[in-house]
N, C-alpha and C positions, 0 to 999 in steps of 0.2 A: 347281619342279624343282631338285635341285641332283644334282652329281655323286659318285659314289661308287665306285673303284676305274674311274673312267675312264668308269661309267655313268649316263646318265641316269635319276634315280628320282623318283617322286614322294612327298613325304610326306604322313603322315597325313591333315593338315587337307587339303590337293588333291586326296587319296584321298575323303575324306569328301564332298565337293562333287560332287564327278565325279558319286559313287552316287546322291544325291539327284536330284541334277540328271536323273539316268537314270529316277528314279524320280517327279519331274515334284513333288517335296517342296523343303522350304524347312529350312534349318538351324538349330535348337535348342539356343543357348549357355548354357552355365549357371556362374553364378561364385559360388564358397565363398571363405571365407576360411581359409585350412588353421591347425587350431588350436583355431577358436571351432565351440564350446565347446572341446573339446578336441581332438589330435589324431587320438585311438580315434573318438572319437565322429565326427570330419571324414570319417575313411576309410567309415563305414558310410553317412553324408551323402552323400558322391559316389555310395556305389554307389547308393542310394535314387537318386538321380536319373537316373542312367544305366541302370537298370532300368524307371525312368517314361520313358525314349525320347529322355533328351536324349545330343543327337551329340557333342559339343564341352562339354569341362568344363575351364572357366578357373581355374585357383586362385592366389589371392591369396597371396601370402607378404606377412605384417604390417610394415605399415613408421610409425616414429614419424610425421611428418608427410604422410598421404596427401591430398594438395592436389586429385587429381580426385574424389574421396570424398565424399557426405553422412552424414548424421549418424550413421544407420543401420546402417551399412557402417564408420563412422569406430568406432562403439562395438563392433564387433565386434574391430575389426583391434587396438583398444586393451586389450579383453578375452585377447584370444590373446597378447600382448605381458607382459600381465600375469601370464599363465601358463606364460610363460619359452619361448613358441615362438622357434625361430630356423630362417635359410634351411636351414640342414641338414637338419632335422626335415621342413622341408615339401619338401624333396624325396625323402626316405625315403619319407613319405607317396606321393606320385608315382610311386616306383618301386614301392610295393605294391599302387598301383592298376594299374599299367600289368601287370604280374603276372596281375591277374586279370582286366583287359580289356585284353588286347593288341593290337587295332584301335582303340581309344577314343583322338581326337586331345586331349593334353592342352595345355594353355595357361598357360603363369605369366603370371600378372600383378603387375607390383611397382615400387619405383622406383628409378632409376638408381644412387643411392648402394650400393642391394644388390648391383649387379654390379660397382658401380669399386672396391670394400672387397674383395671376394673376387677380382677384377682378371677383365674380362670374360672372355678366353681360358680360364682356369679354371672359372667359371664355368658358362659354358655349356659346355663340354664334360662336365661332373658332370652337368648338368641334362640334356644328351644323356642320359647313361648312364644317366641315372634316366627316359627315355621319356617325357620332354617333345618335344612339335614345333614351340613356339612362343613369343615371347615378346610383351606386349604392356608398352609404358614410357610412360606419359604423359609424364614431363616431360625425355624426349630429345628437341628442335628438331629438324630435319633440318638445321640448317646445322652441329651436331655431332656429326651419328649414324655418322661414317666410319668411325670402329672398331669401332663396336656394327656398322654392319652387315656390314662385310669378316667381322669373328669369324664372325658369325653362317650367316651363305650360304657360308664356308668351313666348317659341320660339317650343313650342311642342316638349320638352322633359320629358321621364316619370323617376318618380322616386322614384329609389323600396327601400325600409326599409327592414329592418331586424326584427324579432322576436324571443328571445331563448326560449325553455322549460320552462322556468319560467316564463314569460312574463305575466302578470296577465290579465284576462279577459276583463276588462274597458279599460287598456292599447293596450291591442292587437285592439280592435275595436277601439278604435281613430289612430293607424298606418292605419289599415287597409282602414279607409276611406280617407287617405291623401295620400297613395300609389297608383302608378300609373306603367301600366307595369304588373309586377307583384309582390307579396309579398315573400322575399325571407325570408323561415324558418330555420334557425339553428336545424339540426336534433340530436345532443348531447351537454352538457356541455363542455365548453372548443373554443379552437381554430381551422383553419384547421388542414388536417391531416389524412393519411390513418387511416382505422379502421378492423379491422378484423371481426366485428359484432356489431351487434345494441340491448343495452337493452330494454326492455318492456316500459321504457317511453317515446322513441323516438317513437315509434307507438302511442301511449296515445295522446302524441302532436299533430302529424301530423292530428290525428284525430280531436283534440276539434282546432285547426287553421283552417281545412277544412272547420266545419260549420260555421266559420266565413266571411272566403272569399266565401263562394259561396253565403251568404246571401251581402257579398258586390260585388257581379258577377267578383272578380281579380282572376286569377289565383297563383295558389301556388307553389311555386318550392321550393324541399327542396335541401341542401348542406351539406359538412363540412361530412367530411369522408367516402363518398360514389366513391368506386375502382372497381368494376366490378358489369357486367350481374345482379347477385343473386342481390345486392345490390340495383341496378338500377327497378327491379320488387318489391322487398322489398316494397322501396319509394309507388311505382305506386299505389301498392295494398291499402296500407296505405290511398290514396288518393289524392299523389301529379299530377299535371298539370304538372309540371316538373320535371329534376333532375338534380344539379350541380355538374360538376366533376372539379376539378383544382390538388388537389393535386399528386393526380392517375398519368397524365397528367406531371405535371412536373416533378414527378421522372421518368419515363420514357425517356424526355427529360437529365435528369441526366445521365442515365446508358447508353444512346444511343448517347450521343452528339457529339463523333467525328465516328461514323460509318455512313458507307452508307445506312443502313439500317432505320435510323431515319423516316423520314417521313413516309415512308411505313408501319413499323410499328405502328404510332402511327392514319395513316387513318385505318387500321387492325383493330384497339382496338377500335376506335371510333364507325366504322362500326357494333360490336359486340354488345356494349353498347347499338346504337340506336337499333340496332335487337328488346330488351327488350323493347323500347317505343312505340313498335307497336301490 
């Protein structure tokens, strides 16, 4: 909730939840890299998937060193880099999506240096005007997020933290009560990245993360190597609120990027995955 002319509102992503939630569904995140391939081609990518049912579309603005990144995702973000994307471009991009899905909660995701170079206040206030509702920063600590998050909750945008497997109990509950949106859980060790399966502690996790967000009412969405269906109910069972897909997602983009068949395909697969959120 943040305020706006004295009132309380809710944005997009709270918006988003609430409905599911009414509707007894589970949340469908989807992350691009805005750019790769290109940025024509990114905007027809969103909408393919946001036409295959996902709720929440995170987009990447490409950054030299993405440290929460595998290789996958790394050679994409390297690709669009090389192609002269810059933060400008992908919020242009954002505002032409928000254009033509005006409910659709959008999501940047990117790293700190992109918002202290352009000076966060500036920032996110363009990224406002361009119909963003959120931002996600891996490698902002919470013991120096006080500007990012004052800026942030001063123009009602929310802003989701991260948590790994290890994250220790005291820690996890001071994230979780400075998060807003939702609390994004790193479901294994390591970076993104398909997975072929999940060990016994990535359930463990999801689980002792669950009773924490729900005693702080955020919802939870877990990520990081979750590639189909089985996967996607895997999560649910477990107890997330959501599930984040990106890496799945870009290699498909990988293997399909000069056929006809791209977009179709990848509303196909979307389509599938959201099946499981219901």
């Amino acid at each position: 909730m943040y305020k706006s002319n004295g009132i309380l509102k809710e944005n997009r992503i709270e918006s988003k939840f609430n409905e599911l939630k009414n509707k007894s569904q589970k949340a469908l995140i989807c992350y691009v890299v805005a750019g790769y391939p290109d940025i024509k081609t990114s905007e027809h990518i969103i909408s393919s998937l946001i036409n295959g049912g996902a709720d929440i579309i995170e987009i990447g603005i490409p950054f030299s060193d993405p440290i929460a990144d595998g290789s996958t995702i790394q050679d994409a973000i390297q690709n669009s880099l090389i192609a002269g994307t810059t933060p400008d471009m992908c919020l242009e991009l954002s505002s032409r999506i928000r254009k033509t899905f005006p409910n659709i909660p959008l999501i940047i995701m990117t790293y700190s240096n992109i918002l202290y170079r352009k000076g966060y206040i500036q920032f996110a206030k363009k990224a406002k005007a361009s119909g963003i509702d959120g931002f996600i920063i891996p490698d902002i600590p919470i013991e120096e997020s006080k500007e990012y998050l004052n800026t942030m909750q001063n123009i009602g945008m929310s802003t989701i933290f991260l948590v790994s497997p290890n994250t220790s109990e005291k820690r996890l509950k001071m994230i979780s009560r400075i998060c807003t949106g939702f609390l994004y859980a790193i479901s294994v060790y390591g970076t993104t990245g398909e997975r072929q399966g999940f060990d016994k502690y990535t359930i463990e996790s999801i689980k002792r993360v669950k009773k924490v967000t729900a005693a702080e009412d955020i919802p939870l969405a877990v990520g990081f190597g979750i590639s189909n269906p089985q996967h996607v109910k895997y999560m649910i069972d477990a107890g997330a609120d959501a599930v984040i897909i990106g890496s799945a997602i870009i290699k498909k983009i990988k293997e399909l990027e000069n056929k006809d068949t791209l977009f179709t395909t990848l509303q196909k697969f979307i389509f599938e995955l959201k099946n499981s959120c219901r």
